[in-house]
Z-matrix of the N, CA and C atoms (Angstrom, degrees):
N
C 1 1.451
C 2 1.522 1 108.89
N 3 1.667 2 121.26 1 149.20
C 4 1.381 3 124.05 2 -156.50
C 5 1.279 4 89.65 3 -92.82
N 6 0.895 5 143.57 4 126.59
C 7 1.695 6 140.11 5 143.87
C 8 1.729 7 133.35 6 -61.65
N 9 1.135 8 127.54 7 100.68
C 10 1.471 9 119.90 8 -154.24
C 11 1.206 10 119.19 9 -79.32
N 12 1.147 11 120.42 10 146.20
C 13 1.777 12 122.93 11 -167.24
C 14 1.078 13 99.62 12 -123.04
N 15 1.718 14 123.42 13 -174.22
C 16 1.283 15 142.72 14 -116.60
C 17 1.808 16 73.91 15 -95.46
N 18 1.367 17 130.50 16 -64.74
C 19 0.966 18 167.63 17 42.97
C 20 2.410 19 95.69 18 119.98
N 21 1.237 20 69.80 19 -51.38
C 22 2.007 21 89.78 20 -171.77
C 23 1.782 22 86.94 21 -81.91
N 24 0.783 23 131.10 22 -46.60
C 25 1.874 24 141.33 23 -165.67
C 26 1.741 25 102.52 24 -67.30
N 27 1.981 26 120.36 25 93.10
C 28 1.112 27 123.47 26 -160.15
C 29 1.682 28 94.52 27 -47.01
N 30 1.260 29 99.83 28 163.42
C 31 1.239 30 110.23 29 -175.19
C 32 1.679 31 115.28 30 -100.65
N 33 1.315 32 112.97 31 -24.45
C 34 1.323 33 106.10 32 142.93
C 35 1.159 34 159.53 33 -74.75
N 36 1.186 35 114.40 34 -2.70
C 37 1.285 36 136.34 35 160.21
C 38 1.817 37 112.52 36 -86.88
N 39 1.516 38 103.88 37 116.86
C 40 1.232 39 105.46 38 -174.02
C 41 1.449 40 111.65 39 -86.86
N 42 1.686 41 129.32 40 85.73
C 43 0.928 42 125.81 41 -172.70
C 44 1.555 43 118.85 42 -83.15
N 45 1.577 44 125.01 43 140.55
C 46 1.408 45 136.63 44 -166.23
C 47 1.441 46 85.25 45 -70.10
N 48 1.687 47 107.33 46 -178.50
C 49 1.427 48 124.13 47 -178.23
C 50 1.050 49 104.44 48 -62.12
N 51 1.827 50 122.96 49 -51.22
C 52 1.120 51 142.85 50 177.16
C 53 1.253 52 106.84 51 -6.68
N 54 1.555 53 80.28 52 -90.35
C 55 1.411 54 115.38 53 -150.59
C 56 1.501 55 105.81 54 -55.44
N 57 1.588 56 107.74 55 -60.22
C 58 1.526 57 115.61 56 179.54
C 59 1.968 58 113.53 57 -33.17
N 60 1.697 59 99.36 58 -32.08
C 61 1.680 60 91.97 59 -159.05
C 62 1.692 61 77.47 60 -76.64
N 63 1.750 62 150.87 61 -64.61
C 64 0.961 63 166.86 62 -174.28
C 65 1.817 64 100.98 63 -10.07
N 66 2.174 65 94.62 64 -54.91
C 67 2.014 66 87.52 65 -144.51
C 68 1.971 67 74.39 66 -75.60
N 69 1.649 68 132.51 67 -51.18
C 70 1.274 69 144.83 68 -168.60
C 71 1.166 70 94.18 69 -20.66
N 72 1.593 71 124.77 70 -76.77
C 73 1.751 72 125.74 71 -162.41
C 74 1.789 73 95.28 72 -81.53
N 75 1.270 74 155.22 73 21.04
C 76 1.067 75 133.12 74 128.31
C 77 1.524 76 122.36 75 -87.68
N 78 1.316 77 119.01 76 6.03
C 79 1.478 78 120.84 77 163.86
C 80 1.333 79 126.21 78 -87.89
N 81 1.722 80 91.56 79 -41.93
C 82 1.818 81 110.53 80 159.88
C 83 1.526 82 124.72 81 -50.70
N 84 1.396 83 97.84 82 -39.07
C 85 1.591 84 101.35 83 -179.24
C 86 1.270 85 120.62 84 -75.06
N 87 1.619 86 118.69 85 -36.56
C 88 1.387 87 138.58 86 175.64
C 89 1.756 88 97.40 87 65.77
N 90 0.879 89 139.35 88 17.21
C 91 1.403 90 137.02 89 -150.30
C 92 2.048 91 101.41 90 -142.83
N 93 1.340 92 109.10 91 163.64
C 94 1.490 93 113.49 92 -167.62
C 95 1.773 94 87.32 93 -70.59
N 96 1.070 95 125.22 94 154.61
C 97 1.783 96 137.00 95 153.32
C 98 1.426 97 108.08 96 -102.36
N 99 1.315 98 127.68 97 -176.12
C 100 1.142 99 155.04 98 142.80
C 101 1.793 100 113.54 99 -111.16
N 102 1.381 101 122.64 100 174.23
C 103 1.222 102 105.79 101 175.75
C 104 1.403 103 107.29 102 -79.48
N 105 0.953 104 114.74 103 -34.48
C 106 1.845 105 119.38 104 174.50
C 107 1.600 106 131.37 105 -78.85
N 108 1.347 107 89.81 106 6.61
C 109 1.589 108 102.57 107 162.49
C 110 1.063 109 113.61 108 -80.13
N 111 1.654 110 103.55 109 -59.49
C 112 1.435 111 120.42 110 158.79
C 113 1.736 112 126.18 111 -13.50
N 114 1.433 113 88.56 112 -72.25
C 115 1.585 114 104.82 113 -169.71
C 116 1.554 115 91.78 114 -59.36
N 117 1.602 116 126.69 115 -43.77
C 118 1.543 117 110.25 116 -164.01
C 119 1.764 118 116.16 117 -69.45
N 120 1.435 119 95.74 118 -22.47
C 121 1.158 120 105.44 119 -167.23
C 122 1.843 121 116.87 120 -84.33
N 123 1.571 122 113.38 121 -19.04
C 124 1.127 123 126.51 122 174.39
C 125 1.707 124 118.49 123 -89.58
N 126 1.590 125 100.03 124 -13.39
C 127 1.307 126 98.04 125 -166.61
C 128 1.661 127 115.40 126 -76.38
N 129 1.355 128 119.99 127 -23.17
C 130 1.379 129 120.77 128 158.99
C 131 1.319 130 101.85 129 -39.85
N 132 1.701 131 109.27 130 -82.92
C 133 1.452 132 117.13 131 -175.90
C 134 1.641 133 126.99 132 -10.33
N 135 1.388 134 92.33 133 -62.11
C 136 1.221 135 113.85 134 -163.71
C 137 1.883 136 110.43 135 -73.39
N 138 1.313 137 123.89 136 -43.11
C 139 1.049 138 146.18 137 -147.34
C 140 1.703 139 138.63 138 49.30
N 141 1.585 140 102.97 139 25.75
C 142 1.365 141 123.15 140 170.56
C 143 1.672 142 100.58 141 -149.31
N 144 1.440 143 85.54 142 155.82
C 145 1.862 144 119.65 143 152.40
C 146 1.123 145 121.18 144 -21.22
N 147 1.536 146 157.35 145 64.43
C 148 1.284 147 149.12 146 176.43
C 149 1.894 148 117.90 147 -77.11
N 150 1.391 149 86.90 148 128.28
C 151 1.294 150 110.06 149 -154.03
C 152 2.040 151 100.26 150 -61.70
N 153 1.066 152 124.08 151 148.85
C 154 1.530 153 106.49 152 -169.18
C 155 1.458 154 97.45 153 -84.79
N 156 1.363 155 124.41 154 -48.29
C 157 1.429 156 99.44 155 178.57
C 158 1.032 157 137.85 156 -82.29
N 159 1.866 158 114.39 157 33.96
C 160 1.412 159 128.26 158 171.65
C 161 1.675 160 83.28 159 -89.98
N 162 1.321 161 131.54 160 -35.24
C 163 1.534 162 120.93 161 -150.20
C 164 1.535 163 93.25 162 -101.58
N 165 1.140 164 116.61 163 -7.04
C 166 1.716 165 104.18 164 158.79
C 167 1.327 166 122.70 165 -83.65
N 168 1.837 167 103.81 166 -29.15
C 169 1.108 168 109.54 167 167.46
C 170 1.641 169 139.09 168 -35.17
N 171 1.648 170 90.84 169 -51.09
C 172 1.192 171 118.83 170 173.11
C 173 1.607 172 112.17 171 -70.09
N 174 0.969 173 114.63 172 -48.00
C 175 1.476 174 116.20 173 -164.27
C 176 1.873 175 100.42 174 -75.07
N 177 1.547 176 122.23 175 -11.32
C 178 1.732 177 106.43 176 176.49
C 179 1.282 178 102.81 177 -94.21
N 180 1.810 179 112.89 178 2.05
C 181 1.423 180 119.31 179 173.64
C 182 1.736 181 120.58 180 -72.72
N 183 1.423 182 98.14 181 -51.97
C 184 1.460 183 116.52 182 -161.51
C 185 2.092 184 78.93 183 -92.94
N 186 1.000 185 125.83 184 -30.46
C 187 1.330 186 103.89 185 163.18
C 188 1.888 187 129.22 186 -51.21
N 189 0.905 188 92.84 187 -68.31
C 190 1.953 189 111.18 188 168.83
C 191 1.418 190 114.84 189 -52.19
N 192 1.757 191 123.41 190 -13.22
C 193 1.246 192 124.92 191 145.86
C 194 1.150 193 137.95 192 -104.93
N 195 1.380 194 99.67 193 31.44
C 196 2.032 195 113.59 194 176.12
C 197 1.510 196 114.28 195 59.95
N 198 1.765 197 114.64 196 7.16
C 199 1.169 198 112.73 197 -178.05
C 200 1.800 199 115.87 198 -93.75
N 201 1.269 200 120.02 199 11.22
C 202 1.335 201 119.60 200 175.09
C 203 1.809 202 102.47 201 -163.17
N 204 1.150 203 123.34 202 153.99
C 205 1.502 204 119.44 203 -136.84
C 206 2.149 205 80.22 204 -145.95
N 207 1.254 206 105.04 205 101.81
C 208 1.766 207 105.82 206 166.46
C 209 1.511 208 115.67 207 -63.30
N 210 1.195 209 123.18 208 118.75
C 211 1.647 210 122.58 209 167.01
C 212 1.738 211 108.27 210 -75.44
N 213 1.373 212 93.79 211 98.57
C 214 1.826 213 89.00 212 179.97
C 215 2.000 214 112.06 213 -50.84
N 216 1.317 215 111.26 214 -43.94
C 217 1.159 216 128.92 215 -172.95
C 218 1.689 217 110.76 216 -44.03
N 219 1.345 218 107.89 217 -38.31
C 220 1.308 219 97.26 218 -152.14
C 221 1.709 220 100.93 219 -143.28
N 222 1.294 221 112.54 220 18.54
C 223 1.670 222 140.19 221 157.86
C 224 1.665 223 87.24 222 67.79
N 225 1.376 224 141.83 223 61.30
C 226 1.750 225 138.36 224 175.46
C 227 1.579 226 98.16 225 -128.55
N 228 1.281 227 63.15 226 166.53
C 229 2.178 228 77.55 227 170.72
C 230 1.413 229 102.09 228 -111.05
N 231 1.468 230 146.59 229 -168.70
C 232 1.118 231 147.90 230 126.75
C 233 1.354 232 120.11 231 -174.78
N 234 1.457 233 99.71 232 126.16
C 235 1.894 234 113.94 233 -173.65
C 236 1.461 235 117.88 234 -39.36
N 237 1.526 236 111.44 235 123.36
C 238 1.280 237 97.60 236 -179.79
C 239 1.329 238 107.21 237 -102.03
N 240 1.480 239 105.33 238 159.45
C 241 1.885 240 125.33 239 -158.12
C 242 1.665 241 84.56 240 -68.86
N 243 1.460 242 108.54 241 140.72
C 244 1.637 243 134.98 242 -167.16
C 245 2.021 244 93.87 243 -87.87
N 246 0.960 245 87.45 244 -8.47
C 247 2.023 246 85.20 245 172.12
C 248 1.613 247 99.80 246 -104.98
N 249 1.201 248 136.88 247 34.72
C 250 1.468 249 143.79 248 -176.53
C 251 1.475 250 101.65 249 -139.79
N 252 1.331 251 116.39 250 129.59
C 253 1.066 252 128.23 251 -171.95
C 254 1.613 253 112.52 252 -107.54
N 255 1.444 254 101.76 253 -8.98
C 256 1.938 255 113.05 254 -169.58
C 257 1.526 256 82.00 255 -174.08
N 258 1.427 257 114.05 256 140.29
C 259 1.653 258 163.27 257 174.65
C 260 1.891 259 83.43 258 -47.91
N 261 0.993 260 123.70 259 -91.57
C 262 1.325 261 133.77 260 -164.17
C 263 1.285 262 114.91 261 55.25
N 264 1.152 263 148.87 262 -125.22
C 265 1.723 264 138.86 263 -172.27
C 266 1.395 265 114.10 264 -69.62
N 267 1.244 266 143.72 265 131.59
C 268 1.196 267 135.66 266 155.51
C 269 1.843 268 113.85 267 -118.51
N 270 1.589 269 101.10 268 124.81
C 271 1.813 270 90.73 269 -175.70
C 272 1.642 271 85.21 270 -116.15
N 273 1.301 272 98.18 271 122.20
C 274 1.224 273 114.78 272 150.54
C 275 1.518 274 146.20 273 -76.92
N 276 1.107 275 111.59 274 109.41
C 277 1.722 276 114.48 275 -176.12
C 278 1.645 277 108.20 276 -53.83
N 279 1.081 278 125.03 277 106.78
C 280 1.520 279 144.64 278 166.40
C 281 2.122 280 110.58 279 -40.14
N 282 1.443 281 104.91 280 -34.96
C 283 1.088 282 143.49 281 177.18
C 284 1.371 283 122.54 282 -44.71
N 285 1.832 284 95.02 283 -95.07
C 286 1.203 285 134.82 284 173.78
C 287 1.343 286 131.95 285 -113.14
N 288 0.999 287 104.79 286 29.29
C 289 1.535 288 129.84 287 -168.09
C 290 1.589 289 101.68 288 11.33
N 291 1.421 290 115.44 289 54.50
C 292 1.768 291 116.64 290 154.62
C 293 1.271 292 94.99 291 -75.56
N 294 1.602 293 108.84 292 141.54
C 295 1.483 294 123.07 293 142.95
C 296 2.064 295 125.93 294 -120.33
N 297 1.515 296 81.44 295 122.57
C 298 1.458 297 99.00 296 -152.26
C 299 1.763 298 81.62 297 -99.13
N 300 1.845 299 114.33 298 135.38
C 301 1.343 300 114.27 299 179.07
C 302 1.655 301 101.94 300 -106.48
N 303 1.181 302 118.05 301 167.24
C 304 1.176 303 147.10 302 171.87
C 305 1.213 304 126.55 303 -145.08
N 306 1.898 305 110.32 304 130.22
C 307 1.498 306 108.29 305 171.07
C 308 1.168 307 156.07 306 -31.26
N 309 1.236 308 139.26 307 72.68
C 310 1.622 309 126.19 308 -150.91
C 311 1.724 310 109.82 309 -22.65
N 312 1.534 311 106.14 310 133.23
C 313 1.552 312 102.04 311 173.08
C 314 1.702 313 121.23 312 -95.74
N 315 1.120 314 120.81 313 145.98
C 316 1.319 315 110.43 314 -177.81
C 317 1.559 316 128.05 315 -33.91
N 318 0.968 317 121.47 316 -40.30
C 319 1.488 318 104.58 317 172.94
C 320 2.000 319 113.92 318 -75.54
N 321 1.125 320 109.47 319 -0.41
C 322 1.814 321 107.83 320 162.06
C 323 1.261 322 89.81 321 -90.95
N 324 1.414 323 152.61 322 -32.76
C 325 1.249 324 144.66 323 170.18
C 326 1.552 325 116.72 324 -39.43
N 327 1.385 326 95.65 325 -68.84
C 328 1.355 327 110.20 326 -173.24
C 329 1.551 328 106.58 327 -61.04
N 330 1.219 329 137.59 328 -57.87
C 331 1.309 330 134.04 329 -173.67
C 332 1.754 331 122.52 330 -69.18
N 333 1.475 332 88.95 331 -11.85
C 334 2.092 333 107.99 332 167.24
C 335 1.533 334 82.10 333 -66.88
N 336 1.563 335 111.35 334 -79.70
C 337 1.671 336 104.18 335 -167.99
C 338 1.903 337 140.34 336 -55.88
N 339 1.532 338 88.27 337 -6.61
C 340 1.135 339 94.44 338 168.23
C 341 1.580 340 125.26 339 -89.25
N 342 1.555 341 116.62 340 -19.58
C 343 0.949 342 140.85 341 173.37
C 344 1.566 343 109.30 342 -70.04
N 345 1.110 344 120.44 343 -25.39
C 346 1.586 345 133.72 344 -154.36
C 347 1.353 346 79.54 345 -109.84
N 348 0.987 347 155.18 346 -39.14
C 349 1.521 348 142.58 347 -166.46
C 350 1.294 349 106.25 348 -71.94
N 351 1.316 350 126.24 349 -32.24
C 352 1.537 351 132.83 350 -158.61
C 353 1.727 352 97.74 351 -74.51
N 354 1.838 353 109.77 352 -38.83
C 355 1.587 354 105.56 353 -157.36
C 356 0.760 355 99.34 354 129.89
N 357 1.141 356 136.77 355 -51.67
C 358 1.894 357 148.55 356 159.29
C 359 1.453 358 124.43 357 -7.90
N 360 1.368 359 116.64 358 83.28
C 361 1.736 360 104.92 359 -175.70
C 362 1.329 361 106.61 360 -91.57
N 363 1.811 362 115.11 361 121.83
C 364 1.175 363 122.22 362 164.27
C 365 1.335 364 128.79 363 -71.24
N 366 1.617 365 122.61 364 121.92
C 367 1.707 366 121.71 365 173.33
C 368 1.528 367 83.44 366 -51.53
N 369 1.626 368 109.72 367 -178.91
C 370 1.575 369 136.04 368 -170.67
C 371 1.681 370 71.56 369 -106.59
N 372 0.685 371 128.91 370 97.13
C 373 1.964 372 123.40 371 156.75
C 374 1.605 373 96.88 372 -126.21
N 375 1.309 374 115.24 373 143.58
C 376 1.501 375 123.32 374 -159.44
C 377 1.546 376 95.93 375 -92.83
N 378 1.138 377 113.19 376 162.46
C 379 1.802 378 109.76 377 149.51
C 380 1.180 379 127.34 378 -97.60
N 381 1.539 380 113.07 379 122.85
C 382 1.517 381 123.00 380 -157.55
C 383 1.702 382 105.93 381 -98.38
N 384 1.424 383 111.58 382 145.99
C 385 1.169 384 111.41 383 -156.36
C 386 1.643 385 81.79 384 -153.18
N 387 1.062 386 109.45 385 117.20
C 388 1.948 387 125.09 386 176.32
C 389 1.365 388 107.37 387 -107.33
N 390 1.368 389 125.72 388 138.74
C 391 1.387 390 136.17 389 142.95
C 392 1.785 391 98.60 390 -172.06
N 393 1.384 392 106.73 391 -138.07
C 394 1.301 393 102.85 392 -153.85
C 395 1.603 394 109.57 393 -132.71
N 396 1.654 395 118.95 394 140.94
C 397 1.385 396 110.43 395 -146.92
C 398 1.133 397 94.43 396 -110.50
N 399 1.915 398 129.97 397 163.85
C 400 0.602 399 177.79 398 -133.46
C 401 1.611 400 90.46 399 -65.46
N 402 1.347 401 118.22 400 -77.50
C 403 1.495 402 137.40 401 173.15
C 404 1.764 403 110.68 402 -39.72
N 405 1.141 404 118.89 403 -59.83
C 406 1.391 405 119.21 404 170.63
C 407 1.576 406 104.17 405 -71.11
N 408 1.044 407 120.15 406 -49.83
C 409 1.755 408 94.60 407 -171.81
C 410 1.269 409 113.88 408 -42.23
N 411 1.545 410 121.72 409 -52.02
C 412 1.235 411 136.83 410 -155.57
C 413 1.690 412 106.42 411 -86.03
N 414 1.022 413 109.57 412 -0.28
C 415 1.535 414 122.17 413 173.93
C 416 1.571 415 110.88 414 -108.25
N 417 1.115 416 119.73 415 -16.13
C 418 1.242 417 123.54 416 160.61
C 419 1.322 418 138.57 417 -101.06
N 420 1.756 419 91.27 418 -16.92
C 421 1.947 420 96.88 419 151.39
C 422 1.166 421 134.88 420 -76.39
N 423 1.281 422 103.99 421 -23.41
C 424 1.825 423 118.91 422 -176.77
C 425 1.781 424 99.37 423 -84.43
């Protein structure tokens, strides 16, 4: 697993302590969160109690900058890869809750623009697609 550095955190975006420790361990994790995963998972880090609606706080932040992508399906957050410009497919491991993204394919193209013709403004919300990845299948056949 990649561990994220100072380095992965755009550099234009002036992120608070907060936030920065928030998007860091959702890059580390590579995996869906909850907000209280979050909090359990930072609280070593941190060495106190983080309040949950400081970590929602954060998360409608790094939301509104395309830097973390909500899975309506399955109530998580998870960082989206900085070479992605839009959420577009997300399949979720049922498993291991990896979420692996993919390029929107032309026919989500076409029906974005058909939607957009009407007046219709689409949120960036991805289409979520669950079953089980590559790593767990093959760990559960052997």
């Amino acid at each position: 697993m990649q561990t994220a550095t100072a380095e992965q955190v755009p550099t234009e975006l002036k992120l608070s302590g907060n936030r920065k420790a928030v998007y860091m361990l959702m890059q580390q994790q590579q995996r869906a969160l909850s907000a209280y995963e979050i909090i359990d998972l930072l609280r070593p880090q941190i060495g106190r109690i983080i309040h949950p609606m400081l970590v929602y706080r954060c998360l409608d932040f790094l939301l509104a900058k395309q830097l973390v992508v909500k899975l309506v399906s399955v109530n998580k957050f998870v960082a989206l890869p900085r070479d992605l410009t839009e959420p577009g497919q997300c399949l979720i491991c049922e498993i291991c809750q990896t979420v692996t993204f993919s390029a929107s394919s032309n026919p989500l193209q076409q029906q974005k623009r058909k939607i957009a013709a009407t007046g219709f403004k689409l949120n960036q919300q991805p289409v979520e697609f669950h079953g089980i990845c590559a790593s767990c299948q093959k760990d559960h056949i052997e």
